[in-house]
C-alpha positions as CSV (number, residue, x, y, z in Angstrom):
1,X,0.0,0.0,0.0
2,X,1.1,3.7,-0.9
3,X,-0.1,6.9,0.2
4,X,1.1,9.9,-2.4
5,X,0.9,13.5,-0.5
6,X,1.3,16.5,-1.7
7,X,1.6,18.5,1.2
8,X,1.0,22.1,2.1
9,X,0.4,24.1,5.3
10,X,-2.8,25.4,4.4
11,X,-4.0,22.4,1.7
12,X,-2.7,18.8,1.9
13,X,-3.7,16.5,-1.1
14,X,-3.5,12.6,-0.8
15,X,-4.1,9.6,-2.8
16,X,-3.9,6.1,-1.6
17,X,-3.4,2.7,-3.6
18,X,-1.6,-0.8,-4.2
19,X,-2.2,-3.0,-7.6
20,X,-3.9,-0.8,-10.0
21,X,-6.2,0.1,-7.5
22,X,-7.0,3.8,-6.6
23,X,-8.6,3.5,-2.8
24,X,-8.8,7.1,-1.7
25,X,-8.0,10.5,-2.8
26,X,-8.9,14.1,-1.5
27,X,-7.9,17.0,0.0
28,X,-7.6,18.6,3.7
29,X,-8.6,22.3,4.1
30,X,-6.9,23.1,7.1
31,X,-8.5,26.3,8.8
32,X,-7.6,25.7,12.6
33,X,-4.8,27.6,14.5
34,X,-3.5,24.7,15.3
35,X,-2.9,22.9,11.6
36,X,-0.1,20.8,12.6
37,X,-2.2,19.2,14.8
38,X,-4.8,18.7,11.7
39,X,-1.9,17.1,9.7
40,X,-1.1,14.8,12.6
41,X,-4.4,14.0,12.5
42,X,-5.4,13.2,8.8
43,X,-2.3,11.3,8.6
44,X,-2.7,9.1,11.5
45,X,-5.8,8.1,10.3
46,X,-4.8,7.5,6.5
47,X,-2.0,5.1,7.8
48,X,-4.1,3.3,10.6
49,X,-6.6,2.7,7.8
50,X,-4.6,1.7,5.3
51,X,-0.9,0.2,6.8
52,X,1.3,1.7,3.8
53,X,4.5,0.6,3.8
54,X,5.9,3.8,1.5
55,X,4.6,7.3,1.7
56,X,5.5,9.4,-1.2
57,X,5.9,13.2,-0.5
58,X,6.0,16.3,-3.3
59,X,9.4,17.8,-2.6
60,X,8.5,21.4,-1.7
61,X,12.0,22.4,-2.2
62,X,11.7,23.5,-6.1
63,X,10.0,26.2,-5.7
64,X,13.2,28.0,-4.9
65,X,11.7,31.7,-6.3
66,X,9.5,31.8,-4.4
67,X,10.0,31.1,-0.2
68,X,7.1,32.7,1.4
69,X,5.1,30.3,3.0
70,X,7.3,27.5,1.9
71,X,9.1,26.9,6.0
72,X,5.4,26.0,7.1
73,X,5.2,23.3,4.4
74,X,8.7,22.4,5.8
75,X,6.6,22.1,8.8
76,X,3.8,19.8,7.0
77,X,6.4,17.4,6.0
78,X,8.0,17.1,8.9
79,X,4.7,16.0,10.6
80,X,4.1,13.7,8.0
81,X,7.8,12.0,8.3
82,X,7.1,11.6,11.6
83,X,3.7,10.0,11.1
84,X,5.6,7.6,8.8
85,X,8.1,7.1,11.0
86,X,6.0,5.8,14.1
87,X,4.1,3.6,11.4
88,X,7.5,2.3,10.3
89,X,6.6,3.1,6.4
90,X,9.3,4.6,4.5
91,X,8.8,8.4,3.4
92,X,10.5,8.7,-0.3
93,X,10.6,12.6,-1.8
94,X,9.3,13.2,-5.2
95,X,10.9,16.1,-7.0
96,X,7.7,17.8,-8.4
97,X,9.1,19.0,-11.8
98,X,10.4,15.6,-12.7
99,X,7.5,13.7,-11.9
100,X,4.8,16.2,-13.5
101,X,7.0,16.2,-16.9
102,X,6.9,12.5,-17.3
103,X,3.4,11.9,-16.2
104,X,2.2,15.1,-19.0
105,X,4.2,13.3,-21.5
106,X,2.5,9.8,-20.9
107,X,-0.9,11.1,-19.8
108,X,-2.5,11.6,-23.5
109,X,-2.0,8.0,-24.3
110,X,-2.7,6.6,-21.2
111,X,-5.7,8.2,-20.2
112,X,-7.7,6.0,-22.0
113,X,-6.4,2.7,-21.1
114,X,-7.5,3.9,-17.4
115,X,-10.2,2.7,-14.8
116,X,-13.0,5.4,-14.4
117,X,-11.8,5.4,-10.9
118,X,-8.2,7.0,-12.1
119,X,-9.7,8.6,-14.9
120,X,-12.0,10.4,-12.1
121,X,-9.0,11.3,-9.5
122,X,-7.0,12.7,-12.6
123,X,-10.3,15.2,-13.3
124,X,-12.2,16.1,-10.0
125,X,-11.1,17.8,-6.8
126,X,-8.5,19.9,-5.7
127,X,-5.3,20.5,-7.7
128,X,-3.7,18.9,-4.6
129,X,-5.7,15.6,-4.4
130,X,-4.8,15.5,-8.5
131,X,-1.0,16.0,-8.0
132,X,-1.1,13.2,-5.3
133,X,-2.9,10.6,-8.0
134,X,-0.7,11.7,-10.4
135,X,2.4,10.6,-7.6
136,X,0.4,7.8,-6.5
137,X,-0.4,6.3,-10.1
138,X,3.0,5.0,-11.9
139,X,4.5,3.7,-8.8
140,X,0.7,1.2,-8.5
141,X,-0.2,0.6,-12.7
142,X,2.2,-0.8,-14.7
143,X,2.4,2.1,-17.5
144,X,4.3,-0.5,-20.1
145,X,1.1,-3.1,-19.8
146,X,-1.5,0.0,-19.4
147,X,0.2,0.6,-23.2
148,X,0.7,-3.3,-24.3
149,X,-3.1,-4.9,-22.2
150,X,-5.7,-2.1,-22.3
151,X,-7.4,-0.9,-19.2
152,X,-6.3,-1.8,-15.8
């Protein structure tokens, strides 16, 4: 099991899947004072419910124009290691541009070999709970039999 996050301080998308399958995605407005605690929270629960052994986070350190705001997602991810951590998943950093390249490239001619449920997470909600489908979805479907077997 996976859980893809694309984390934020103020809006934290996730995704969560094994095999092809696409169990859960969404994304967390967090509006209290105390949004670490939120994090704690949403996180906790994702990883009680599902028992991921790997938790793929966006690498927040890209956006190296522009720093305002970006030490509270420092913050965000730091919660979520730790989460990890005491579920003893491994936490592996996705560097955002490399990731979003690739998966534009391949989209067009994947897209329709895809289950509605994928098709759906790729199209609805937040821009967050998209970016984490898009993490989540080439390390659970096979992209080479997506291309060579159809739908999966």
């Amino acid at each position: 099991m996976i859980v893809a996050i694309d984390p934020g301080y103020t809006n934290l998308g996730y995704a969560v899947g094994e095999e092809g399958k696409l169990y859960e995605y969404g994304t967390v407005y967090l509006k209290s004072k105390d949004r670490l605690k939120e994090i704690y929270k949403k996180v906790s629960d994702l990883f009680k419910k599902y028992k991921p052994s790997l938790v793929l986070v966006e690498d927040f350190r890209v956006y190296r124009g522009e720093l305002r705001g970006k030490h509270k997602t420092g913050l965000a991810i730091g919660v979520i290691s730790a989460v990890a951590y005491e579920h003893g998943a491994e936490v592996r950093f996705v560097n955002h541009k490399s990731w979003k390249a690739e998966f534009q490239r391949v989209y067009p001619i994947v897209e329709p070999r895809l289950g509605d449920d994928w098709r759906e997470g790729l199209r609805k909600g937040s821009e967050h709970s998209r970016d984490a489908v898009m993490m989540l979805l080439p390390k659970v479907v096979s992209l080479k039999s997506l291309l060579v077997g159809g739908k999966k």
